[in-house]
C-alpha positions in Angstrom: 0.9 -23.7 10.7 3.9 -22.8 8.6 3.3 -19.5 6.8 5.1 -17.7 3.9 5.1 -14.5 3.4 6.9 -12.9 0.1 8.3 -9.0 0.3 11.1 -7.2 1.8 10.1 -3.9 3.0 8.2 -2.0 6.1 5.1 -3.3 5.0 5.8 -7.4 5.4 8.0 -6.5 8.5 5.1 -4.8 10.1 3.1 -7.6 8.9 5.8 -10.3 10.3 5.4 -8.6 13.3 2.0 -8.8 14.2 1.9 -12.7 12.6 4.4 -14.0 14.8 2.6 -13.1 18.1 -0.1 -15.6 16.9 -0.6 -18.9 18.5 -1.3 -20.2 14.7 1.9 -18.9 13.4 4.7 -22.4 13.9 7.2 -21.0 11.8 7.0 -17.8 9.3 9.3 -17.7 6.6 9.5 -14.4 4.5 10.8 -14.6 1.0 13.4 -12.5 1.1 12.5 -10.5 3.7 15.0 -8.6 5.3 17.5 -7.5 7.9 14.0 -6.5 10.2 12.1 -9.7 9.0 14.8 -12.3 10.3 13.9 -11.5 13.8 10.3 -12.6 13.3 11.3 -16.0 11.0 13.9 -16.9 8.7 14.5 -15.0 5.1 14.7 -17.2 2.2 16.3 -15.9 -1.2 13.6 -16.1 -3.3 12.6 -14.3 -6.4 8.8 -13.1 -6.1 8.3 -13.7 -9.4 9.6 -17.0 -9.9 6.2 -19.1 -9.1 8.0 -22.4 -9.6 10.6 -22.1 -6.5 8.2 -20.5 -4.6 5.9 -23.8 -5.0 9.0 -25.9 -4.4 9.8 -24.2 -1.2 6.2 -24.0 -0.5 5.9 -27.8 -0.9 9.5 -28.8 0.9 9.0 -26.9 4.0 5.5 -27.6 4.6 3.6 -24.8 4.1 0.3 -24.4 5.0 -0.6 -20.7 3.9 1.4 -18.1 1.8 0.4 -14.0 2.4 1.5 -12.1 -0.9 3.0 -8.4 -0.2 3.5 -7.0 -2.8 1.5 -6.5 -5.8 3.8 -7.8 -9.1 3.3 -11.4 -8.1 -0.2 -10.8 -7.8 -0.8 -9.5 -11.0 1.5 -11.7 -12.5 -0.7 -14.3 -11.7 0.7 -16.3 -8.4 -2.5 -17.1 -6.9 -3.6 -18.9 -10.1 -0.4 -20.7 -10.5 -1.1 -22.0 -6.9 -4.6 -23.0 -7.7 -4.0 -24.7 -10.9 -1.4 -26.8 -9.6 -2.4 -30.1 -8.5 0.6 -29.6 -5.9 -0.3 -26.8 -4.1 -3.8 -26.2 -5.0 -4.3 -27.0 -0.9 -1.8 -24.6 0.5 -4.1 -21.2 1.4 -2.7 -18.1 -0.8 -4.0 -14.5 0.8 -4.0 -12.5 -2.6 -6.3 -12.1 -5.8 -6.2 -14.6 -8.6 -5.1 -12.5 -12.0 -8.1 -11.5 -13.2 -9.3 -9.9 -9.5 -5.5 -8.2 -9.5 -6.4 -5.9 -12.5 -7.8 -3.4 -10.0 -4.8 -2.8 -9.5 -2.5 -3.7 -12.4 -4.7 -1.9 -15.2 -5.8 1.2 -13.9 -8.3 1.6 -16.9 -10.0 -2.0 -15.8 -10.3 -0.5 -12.5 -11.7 2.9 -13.9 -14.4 1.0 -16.0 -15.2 -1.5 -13.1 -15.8 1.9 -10.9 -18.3 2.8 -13.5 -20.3 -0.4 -14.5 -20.8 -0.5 -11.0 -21.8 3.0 -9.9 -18.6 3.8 -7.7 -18.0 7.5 -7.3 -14.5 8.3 -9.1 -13.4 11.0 -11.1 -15.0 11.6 -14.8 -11.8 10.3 -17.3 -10.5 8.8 -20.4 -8.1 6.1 -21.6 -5.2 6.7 -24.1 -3.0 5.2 -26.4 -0.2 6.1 -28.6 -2.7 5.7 -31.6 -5.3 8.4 -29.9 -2.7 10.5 -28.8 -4.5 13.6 -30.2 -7.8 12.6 -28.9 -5.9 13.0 -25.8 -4.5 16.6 -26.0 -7.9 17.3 -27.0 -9.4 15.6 -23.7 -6.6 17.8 -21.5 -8.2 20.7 -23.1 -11.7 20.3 -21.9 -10.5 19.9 -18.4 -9.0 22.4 -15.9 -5.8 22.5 -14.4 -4.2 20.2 -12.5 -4.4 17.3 -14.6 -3.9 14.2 -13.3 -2.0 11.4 -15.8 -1.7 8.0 -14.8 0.4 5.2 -16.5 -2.1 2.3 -16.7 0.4 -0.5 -15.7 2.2 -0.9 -12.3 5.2 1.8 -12.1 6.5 1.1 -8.6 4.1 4.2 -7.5 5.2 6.7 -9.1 3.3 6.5 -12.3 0.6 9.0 -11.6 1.8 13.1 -12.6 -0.2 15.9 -11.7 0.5 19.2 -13.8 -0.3 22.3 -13.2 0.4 23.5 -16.8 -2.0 22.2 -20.0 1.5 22.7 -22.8 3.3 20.7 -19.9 0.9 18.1 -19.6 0.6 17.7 -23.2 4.2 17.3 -23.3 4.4 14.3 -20.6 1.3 12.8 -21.7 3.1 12.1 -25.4 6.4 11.1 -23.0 4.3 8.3 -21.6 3.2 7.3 -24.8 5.5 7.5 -27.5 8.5 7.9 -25.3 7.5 5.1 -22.9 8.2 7.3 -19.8 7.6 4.6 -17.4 8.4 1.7 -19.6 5.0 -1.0 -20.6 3.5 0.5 -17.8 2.5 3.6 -19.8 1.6 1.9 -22.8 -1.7 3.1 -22.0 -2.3 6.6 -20.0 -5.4 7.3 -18.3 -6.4 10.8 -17.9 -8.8 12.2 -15.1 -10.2 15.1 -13.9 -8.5 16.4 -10.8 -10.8 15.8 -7.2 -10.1 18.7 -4.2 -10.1 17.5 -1.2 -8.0 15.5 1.2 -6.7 12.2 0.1 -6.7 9.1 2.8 -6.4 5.2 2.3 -9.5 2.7 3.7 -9.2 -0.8 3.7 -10.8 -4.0 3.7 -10.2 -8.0 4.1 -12.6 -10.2 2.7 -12.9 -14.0 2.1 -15.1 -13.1 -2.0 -18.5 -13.1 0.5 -18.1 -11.2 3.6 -15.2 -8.7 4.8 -14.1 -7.0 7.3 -12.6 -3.0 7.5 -9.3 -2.8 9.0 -8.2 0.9 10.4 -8.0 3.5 8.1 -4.7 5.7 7.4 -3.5 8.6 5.6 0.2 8.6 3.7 2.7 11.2 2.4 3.8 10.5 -0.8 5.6 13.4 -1.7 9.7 13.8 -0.5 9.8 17.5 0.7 7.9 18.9 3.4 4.3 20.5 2.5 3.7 18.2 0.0 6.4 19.3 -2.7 9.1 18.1 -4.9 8.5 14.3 -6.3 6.3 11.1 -5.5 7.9 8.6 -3.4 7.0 5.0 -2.0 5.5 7.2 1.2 7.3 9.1 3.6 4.9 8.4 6.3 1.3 7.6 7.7 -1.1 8.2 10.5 -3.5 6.3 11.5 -6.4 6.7 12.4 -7.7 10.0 10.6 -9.8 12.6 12.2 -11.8 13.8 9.7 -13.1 9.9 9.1 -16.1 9.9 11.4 -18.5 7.0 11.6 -20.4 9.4 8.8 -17.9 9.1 6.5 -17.0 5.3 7.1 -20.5 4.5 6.6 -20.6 6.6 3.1 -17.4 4.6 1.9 -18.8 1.1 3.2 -22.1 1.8 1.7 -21.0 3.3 -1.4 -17.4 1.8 -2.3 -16.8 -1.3 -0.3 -20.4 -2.8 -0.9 -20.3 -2.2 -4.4 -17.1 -2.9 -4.9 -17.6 -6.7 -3.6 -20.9 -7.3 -5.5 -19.0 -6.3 -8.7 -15.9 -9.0 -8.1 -18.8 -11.1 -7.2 -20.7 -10.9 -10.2 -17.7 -11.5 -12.3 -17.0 -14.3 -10.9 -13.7 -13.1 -9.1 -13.1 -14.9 -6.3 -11.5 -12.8 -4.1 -9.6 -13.9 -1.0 -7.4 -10.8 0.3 -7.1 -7.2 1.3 -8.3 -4.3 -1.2 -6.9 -1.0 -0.4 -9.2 1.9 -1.5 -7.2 5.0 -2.4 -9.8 8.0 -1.3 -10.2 11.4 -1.6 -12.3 13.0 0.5 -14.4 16.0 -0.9 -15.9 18.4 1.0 -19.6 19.5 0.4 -19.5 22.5 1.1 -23.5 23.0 2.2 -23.5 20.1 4.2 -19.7 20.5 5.8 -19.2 16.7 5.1 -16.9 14.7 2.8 -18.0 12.6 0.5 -15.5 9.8 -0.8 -14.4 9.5 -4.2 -12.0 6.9 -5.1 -8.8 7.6 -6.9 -7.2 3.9 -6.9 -7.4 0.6 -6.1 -4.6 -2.0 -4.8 -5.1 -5.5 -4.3 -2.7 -5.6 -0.6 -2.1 -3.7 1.8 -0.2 -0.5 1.3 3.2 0.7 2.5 4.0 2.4 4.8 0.4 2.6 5.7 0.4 -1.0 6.8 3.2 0.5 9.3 0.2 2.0 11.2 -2.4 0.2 10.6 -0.8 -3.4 11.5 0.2 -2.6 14.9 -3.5 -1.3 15.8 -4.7 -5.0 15.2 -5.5 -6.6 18.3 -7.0 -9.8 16.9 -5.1 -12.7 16.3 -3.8 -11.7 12.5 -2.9 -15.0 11.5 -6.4 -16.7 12.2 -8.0 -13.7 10.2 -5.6 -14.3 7.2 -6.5 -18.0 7.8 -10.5 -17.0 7.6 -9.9 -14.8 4.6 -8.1 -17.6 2.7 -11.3 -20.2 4.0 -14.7 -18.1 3.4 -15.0 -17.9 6.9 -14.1 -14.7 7.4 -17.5 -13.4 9.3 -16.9 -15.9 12.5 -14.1 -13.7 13.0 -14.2 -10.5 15.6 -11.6 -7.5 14.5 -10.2 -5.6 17.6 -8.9 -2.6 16.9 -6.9 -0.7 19.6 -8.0 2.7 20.1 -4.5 4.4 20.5 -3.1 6.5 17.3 -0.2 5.3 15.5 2.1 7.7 13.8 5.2 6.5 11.5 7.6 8.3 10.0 9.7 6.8 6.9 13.5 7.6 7.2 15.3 7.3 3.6 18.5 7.5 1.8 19.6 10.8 0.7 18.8 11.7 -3.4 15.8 9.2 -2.7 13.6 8.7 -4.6 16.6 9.2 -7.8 20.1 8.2 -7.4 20.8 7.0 -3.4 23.3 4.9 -2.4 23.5 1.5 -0.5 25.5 0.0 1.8 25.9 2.8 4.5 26.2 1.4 7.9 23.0 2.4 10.4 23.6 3.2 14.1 21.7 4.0 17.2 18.6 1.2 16.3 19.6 -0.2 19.8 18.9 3.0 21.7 15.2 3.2 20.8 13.1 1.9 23.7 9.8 3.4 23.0 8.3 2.5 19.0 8.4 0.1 16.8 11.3 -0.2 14.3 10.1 -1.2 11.0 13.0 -2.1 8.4 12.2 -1.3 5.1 16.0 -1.7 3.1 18.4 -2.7 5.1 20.7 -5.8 5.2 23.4 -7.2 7.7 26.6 -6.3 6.3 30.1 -9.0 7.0 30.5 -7.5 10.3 27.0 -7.7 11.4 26.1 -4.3 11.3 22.7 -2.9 9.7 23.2 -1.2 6.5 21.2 0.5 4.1 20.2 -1.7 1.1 17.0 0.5 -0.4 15.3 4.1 -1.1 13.2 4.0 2.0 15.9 2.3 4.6 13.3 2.4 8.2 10.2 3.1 9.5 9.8 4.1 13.1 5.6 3.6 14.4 4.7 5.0 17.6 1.9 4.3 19.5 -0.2 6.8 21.8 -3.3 8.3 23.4 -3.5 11.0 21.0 -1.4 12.1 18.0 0.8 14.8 19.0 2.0 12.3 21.4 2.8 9.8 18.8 4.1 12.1 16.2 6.3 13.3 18.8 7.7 9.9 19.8 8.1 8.7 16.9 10.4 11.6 15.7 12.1 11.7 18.9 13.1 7.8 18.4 14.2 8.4 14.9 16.4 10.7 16.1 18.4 8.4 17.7 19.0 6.4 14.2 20.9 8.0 11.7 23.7 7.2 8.5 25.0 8.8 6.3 22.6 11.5 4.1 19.3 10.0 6.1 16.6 12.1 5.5 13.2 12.4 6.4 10.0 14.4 6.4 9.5 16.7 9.4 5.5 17.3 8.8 4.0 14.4 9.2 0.6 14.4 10.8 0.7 18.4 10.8 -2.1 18.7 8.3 -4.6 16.5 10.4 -3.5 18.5 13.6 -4.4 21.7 11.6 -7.7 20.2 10.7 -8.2 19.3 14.2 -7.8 22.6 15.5 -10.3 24.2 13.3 
C-alpha cells in the first residue's frame, strides 16, 4: 500500500525508517519530510494544516493509509476532515478525530477526563483572565514549585515550573492578560507539583483493544542536570529501569485501562497512539512507584519515538494498518530487548534565537547508530545543512545502556557544524538509579 506520513523531524524519520522495512509499505511519501526522510520515500511540500491538498494528494497518488505526526493537524481536526469526506472517507488515517485530540490540545479537558474517570493526576485548577485572582489565591494554598501550564498547544514549552510564589503570580498574569504563549494560554491550568521521576509510556489502540509499545524517558531541559530552559527534548532512553513489570502493570491497570473505557464511553473513536506523560512517585513504605500522570498526547513523542521505534521488531506498517481497522489484537508486538539511547544534537542559542543554513559534516563517517534528521535540508550543492532548533538525533543500540550511551556520543562526535551543541548527561540519572 501507499502510505503518507505528514511531519519533518526525528520523530517521522524514525518512524519512516522502521515503515519502509515493511513488506506492506509500496511507496511512503512524507509531507514535507526532510533531508533524512527522502532516503526512506519521497518529501512532498505540503502544508500540514492545509487538509484540502493533503486530500488532493492523498486522492492523486493513491493512497491507501495516512500516519499523522504531529499533533496540530490532529487537533485541528484532519482525521474528521478525512472521514467526512465522501472522497477519502476509505483511505485509513492513524490519528484521533477532534474531539479524541483534546487530550491533548486542551490540557484542562484532559485534566477533567483524568478525573471523571478516576485517573491518578495531580490535584489542580483552571484559570482565565476573568478569575485571575482566584488564581493567585489557588498559588497560595499550594507549596512551591508550582507548576503552570498554558491550556492550548505551545510547541512544548507551555508548561513553567517556579520555584518562587511572587514569581509565579507574576507569569501566571503573563499568560493571561499578557498572552505569554499566544491563544494557547488563554486559559492556564494550575497544579500541584508531583516528586518523583518523570518517564513517557505508550500505547497503540484500534478504540477497542491496544497494545503498549516500549517505554522511554526524555530530557527536556537544554543544560546538563536538568537546568536552564524547556526544549523539544534533548534526548531519550529507552527502556527505563526503574519500570518493572510492577510498575507497568499499575499504569496498564490504572491509566491505560481507564483511559480507553473513558474514550469509549464518550463515544471517541479512537484509532492511534496515546502517549502518557508519567511521573513516577515513590512510596516511600513500600519502595515502589506509583504513576501519576502529568499529560497526555495524542502521537507518539519526539525524540522518544527515536528510541522507541527502532526497538519494534514487528512489522510497523501492518500494526498501523490493524490500528486504523479494529484489528489491532490479531497483531503480536515484538519488542527487541537491547537498550536504545539517543542523543539530540541542536543548533547553538536553541531553543531562542539559532541560526539555519550551516553546513553539517562527518554524517558519512558514522558506521555504528542510527542517524535520525530532525532539521536539516540539502543545500544547492548537496550538502546537509541545518534548517531547525534540534538539527540530528543519533540512536544507538546495545546490550546494556552504558554501552549505548557511549556509542551514541562517540558517533555524534563525528558530526559537527557550526555552534552544535548537545547534552552530555544523558542516561546518567538512570545509571545512578541503577547503581543504588
Amino acid at each position: 500500500m501507499n502510505i503518507l506520513l505528514l511531519g519533518s523531524g526525528g520523530r517521522e524519520h524514525a518512524i519512516a525508517y522502521k515503515l519502509t522495512q515493511s513488506a506492506h509499505c509500496e511507496h511512503l511519501y512524507i509531507a514535507p519530510g526532510n533531508a533524512g526522510t527522502a532516503a526512506h520515500g519521497t518529501n512532498v511540500a505540503l502544508d500540514i494544516n492545509n487538509f484540502s491538498a493533503i486530500g488532493e494528494f492523498a486522492i492523486n497518488n493513491n493512497i491507501a493509509m495516512m500516519v499523522v505526526g504531529p499533533e496540530a493537524p490532529l487537533v485541528g481536526g484532519i482525521t474528521d476532515f478525512f472521514r467526512n469526506s465522501p472522497t477519502l472517507r476509505n483511505i485509513m488515517v492513524l490519528g484521533p478525530d477532534r474531539e479524541g485530540a483534546q487530550l491533548e490540545g486542551s490540557k484542562a479537558y484532559a485534566k477533567q477526563f483524568m478525573q471523571q474517570y478516576g485517573i491518578p493526576t495531580a490535584r489542580y485548577r483552571s484559570f482565565t483572565a476573568d478569575t485571575l485572582e482566584q488564581g493567585y489565591a489557588f498559588l497560595d494554598t499550594l507549596t512551591p514549585p508550582y507548576v503552570l501550564k498554558a491550556d492550548g498547544l505551545a510547541a512544548g514549552k507551555g508548561v513553567l515550573i517556579i520555584n518562587d510564589l511572587d514569581e509565579a503570580k507574576s507569569e501566571l498574569r503573563n499568560m493571561l492578560v499578557d498572552a505569554k504563549f499566544g491563544n494557547a494560554s488563554s486559559k492556564v491550568v494550575i497544579e500541584e507539583y508531583l516528586t518523583g521521576i518523570e518517564m513517557s509510556a505508550f500505547a497503540i489502540t484500534d478504540g477497542k483493544s491496544y497494545k503498549m509499545l516500549p517505554e522511554a524517558k526524555d530530557y527536556k531541559r537544554i543544560f546538563d542536570g536538568d537546568k536552564g530552559p524547556n526544549t523539544g527534548g534533548m534526548g531519550s532512553v529507552s527502556p527505563v529501569c526503574f519500570a518493572d513489570q510492577t510498575f507497568k502493570d499499575k499504569v496498564e491497570q490504572r491509566i491505560v485501562q481507564p483511559t480507553i473505557r473513558g474514550l469509549q464511553e464518550r463515544g471517541i473513536d479512537y484509532h492511534g497512539f496515546i502517549f502518557f506523560g508519567l511521573m513516577a512517585v515513590p512510596d516511600h513504605e513500600t519502595g515502589q512507584y506509583d504513576p501519576y500522570v502529568i499529560e497526555y498526547n495524542v502521537r507518539m513523542g519526539d525524540p522518544e519515538t527515536e528510541s522507541v521505534f527502532p526497538r519494534l521488531l514487528s512489522d510497523v506498517a501492518e500494526l498501523l494498518r490493524a490500528a486504523c481497522t479494529g484489528e489491532l489484537d490479531k497483531q503480536q508486538l515484538l519488542i527487541d530487548p537491547h537498550t536504545a539511547a539517543c542523543v539530540m544534537m541542536v543548533a547553538g542559542g536553541y531553543p531562542d534565537h539559532y541560526d539555519k543554513g550551516d553546513i553539517i559534516y562527518g554524517i558519512e563517517n558514522v558506521s555504528n547508530s542510527l542517524i535520525f534528521h530532525a532539521g536539516t535540508k540539502r543545500d544547492g550543492q548537496g550538502h546537509y545543512v541545518t534548517n531547525g532548533g534540534r538539527v540530528i538525533c543519533v540512536t544507538s543500540l546495545a546490550p546494556s545502556l552504558p554501552e549505548a550511551l557511549l556509542e551514541s556520543y562517540q558517533s555524534a562526535a563525528h558530526i559537527q557544524w557550526r555552534g552544535k551543541f548537545q547534552r552530555r548527561d544523558i542516561g546518567q540519572d538512570l545509571l545512578r538509579l541503577m547503581v543504588q
